[in-house]
C-alpha positions in Angstrom: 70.5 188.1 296.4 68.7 190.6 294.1 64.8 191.1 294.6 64.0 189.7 290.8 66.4 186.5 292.4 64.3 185.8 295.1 61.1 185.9 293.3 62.9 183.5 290.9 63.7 181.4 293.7 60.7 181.2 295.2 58.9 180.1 292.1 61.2 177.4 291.8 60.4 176.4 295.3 56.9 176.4 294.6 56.9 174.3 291.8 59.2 171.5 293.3 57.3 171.7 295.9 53.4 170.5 294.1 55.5 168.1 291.9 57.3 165.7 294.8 54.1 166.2 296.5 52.4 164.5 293.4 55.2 161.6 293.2 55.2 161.1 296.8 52.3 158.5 297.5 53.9 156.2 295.1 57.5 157.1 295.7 58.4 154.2 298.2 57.1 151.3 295.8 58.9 153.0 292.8 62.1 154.1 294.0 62.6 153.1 297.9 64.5 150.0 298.9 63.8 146.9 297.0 61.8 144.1 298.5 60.9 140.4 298.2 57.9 141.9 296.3 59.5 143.4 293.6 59.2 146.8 294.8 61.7 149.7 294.8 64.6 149.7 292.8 67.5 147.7 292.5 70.5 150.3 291.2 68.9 153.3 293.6 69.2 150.5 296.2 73.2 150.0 295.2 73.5 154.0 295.0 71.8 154.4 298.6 73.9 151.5 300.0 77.4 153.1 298.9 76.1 156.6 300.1 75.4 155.2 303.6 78.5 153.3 303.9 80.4 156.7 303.0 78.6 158.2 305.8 79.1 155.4 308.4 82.9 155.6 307.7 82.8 159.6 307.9 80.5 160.4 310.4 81.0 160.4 314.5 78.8 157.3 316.1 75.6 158.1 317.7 76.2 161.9 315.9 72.9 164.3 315.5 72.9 164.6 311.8 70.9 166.9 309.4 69.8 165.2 306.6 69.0 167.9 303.8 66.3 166.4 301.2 65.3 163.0 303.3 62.2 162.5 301.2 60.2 159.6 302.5 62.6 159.0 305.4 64.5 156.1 304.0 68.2 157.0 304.5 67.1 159.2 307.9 65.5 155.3 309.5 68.0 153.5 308.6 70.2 155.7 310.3 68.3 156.0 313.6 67.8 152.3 313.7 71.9 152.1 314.0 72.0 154.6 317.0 71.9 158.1 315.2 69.8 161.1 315.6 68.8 162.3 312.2 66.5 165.8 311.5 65.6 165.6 308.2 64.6 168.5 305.7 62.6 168.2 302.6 60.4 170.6 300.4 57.6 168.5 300.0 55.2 169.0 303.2 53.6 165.5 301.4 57.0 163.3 301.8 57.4 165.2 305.2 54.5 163.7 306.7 54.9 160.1 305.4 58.9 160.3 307.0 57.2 161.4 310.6 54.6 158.3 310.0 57.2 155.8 308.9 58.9 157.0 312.4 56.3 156.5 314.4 54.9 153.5 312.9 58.8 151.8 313.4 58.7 153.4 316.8 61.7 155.6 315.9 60.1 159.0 315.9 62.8 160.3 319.1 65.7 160.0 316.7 64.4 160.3 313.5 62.3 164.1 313.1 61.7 165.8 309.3 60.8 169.4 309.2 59.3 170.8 305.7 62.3 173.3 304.6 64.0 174.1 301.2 67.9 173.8 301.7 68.7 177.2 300.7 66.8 178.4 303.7 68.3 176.9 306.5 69.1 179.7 308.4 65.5 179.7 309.4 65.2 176.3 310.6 64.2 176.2 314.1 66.4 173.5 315.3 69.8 175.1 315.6 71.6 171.9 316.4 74.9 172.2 316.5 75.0 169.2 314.1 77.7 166.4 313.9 77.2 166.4 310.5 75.4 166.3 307.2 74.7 164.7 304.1 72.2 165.4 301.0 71.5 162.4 298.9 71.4 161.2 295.7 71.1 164.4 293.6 69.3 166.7 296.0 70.9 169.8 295.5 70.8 169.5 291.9 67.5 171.3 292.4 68.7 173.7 294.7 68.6 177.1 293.6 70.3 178.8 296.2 73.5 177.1 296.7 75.1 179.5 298.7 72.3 180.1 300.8 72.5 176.3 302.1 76.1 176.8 302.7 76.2 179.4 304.6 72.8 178.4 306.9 74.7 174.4 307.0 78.0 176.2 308.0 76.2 177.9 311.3 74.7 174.8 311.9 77.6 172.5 312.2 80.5 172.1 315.0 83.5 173.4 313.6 85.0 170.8 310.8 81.9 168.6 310.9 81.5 166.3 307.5 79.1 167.0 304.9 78.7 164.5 302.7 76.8 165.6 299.1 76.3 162.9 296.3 75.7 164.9 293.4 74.0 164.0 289.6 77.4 164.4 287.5 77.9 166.8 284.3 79.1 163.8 282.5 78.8 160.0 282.3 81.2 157.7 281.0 79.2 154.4 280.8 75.9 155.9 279.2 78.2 158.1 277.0 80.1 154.4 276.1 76.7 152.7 275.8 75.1 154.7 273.4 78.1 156.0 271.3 79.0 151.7 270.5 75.1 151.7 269.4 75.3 154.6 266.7 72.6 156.1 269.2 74.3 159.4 270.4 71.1 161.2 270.8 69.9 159.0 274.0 72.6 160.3 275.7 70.7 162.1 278.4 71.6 166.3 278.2 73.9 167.2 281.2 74.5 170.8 280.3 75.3 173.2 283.3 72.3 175.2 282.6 69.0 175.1 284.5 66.7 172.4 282.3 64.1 170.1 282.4 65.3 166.3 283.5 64.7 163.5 285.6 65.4 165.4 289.6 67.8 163.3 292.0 66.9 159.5 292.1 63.1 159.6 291.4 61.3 160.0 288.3 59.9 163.2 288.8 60.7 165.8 285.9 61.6 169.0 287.6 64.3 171.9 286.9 67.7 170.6 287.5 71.1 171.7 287.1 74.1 169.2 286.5 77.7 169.6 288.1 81.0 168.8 288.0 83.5 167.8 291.1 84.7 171.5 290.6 82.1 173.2 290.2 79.9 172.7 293.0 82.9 172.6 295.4 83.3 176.5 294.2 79.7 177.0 294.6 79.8 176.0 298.2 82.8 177.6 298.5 84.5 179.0 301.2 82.3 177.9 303.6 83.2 174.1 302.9 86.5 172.3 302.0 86.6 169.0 300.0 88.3 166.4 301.4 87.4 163.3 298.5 85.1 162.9 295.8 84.6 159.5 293.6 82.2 158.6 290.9 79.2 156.7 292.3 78.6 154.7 290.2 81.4 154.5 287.5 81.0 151.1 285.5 76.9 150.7 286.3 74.0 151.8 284.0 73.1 155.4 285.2 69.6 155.7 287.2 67.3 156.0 284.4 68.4 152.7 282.8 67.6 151.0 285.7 66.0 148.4 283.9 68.6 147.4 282.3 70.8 146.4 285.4 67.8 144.5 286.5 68.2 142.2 283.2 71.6 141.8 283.4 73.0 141.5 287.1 75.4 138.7 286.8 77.3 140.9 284.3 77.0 143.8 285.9 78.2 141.8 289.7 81.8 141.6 287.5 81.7 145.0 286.6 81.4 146.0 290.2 85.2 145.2 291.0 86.4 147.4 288.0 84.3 150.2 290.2 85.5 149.7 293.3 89.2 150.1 291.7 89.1 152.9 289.4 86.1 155.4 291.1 88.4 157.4 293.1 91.0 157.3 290.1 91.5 161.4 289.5 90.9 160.8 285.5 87.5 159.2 286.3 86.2 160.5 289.4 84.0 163.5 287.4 82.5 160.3 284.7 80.1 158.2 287.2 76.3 158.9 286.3 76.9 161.0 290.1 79.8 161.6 292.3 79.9 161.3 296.2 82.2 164.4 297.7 83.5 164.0 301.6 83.6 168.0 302.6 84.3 169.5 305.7 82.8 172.7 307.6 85.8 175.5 307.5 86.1 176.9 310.5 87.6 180.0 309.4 85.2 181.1 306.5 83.5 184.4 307.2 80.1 184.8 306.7 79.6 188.2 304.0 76.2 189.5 303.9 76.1 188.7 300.3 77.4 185.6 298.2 79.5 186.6 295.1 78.2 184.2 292.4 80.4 181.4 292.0 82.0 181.7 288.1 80.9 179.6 285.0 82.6 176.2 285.4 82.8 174.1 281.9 85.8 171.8 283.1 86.0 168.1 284.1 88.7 168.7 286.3 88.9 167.3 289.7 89.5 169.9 292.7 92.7 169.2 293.9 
């Protein structure tokens, strides 16, 4: 990575840093898991339920897994309650220290540890594992600058074909797309574009720069140190995060709609059109590690990697 791309990197770093320290005191009650109190919300709840049940099928029992962007510590607790140790990264030192009190506070903080890290600098983390597996959640590395640096610092951290399991914000969505388009509204459609921009990052309502992909596209830009083994849209026939409110109004209808998912998400013509998709990948044993990435080429197709 050139000098002037560092520098750019770290500024990024820096400012995603002060702005999910700013959202973090109120993260939990806006976007953590929904409770008899009305708090949290009740799509990110369905998106973190599906993501967890990927990783319960995929991953080893009782595995150490590396969490990379674990936030509060939600998805990380829930985990070690069920007999998994979980390190957990995040860039926000703020969210950092709420996870480690959660832990403590539930008695959990043995299997469940956070470390303040941005992905694309694992190579420094201190913990060298070797991990069972990993997982980012819920559009985490859609702020990630340095793709290729997390690769190759996940890949040295892993046992040879562990799972990684990424679920990424998608380059295009079929229901909002639908929504808005039957409503002569076509400029709510939220911009998706693969350039760096301005939008709501990864499940919480906190406006940083972020950078949408499809199926192919990030698979090339982890690429060759990971292989994918299955991708499906998460969801497909739900409202998309940030018309949450809107599948809080209308969850008997949307309780129908839920079947249609189940069926057609992993459908090749439809797994790029969910407002994310999940992708199963798995640590190549044989990828070499060159001192310097080549930069993975524009990508402006839909199409599914094979």
């Amino acid at each position: 990575m050139s000098q002037n791309a560092n520098a750019e990197t770290a500024q990024q770093y820096k400012a995603l840093e002060a702005r999910f320290d700013r959202a973090a005191k109120l993260y939990d009650a806006t976007y953590g898991q929904p409770d008899e109190q009305g708090h949290g919300n009740l799509l990110l709840g369905w998106l973190r339920d599906r993501h967890l049940a990927v990783l319960r099928d995929v991953m080893p029992e009782r595995a150490l897994l590396l969490e990379i962007g674990s936030g509060t510590g939600e998805e990380a607790l829930i985990l070690a309650r069920e007999g998994y140790s979980v390190l957990g990264i995040d860039i926000s030192p703020v969210m950092v220290r709420q996870a480690q009190t959660k832990a403590a506070v539930h008695g959990l903080s043995r299997s469940a540890t956070f470390r303040t890290l941005p992905a694309g600098r694992l190579a420094a983390l201190d913990e060298r594992g070797p991990f069972q597996g990993a997982y980012a959640s819920l559009g985490t590395l859609n702020t990630e600058p340095d793709l290729a640096g997390m690769a190759r610092g996940l890949h040295a951290l892993l046992v040879p074909g562990a799972p990684f399991v990424a679920t990424m914000m998608s380059r295009h969505c079929l229901y909002e797309i639908l929504h808005y388009l039957v409503r002569f509204k076509p400029g709510r459609i939220m911009r998706r574009g693969p350039d760096w921009h301005e939008a709501r990052a990864g499940t919480g309502g906190v406006d940083a720069p972020v950078k949408f992909y499809s199926p192919r596209a990030f698979a090339a830009a982890i690429a060759p140190y990971f292989t994918v083994e299955s991708v499906q849209a998460l969801p497909l026939w739900l409202p998309p995060v940030h018309m949450h409110d809107l599948y809080r109004e209308r969850q008997a209808h949307f309780a129908q709609r839920e079947g249609w998912d189940r069926r057609m998400r992993t459908w090749p013509a439809f797994r790029a059109w969910g407002d994310h998709f999940i992708m199963v990948l798995r640590q190549n044993p044989d990828a070499a590690a060159p001192e310097q990435d080549a930069a993975a080429p524009p990508d402006t197709s839909t199409e599914e990697p094979s």
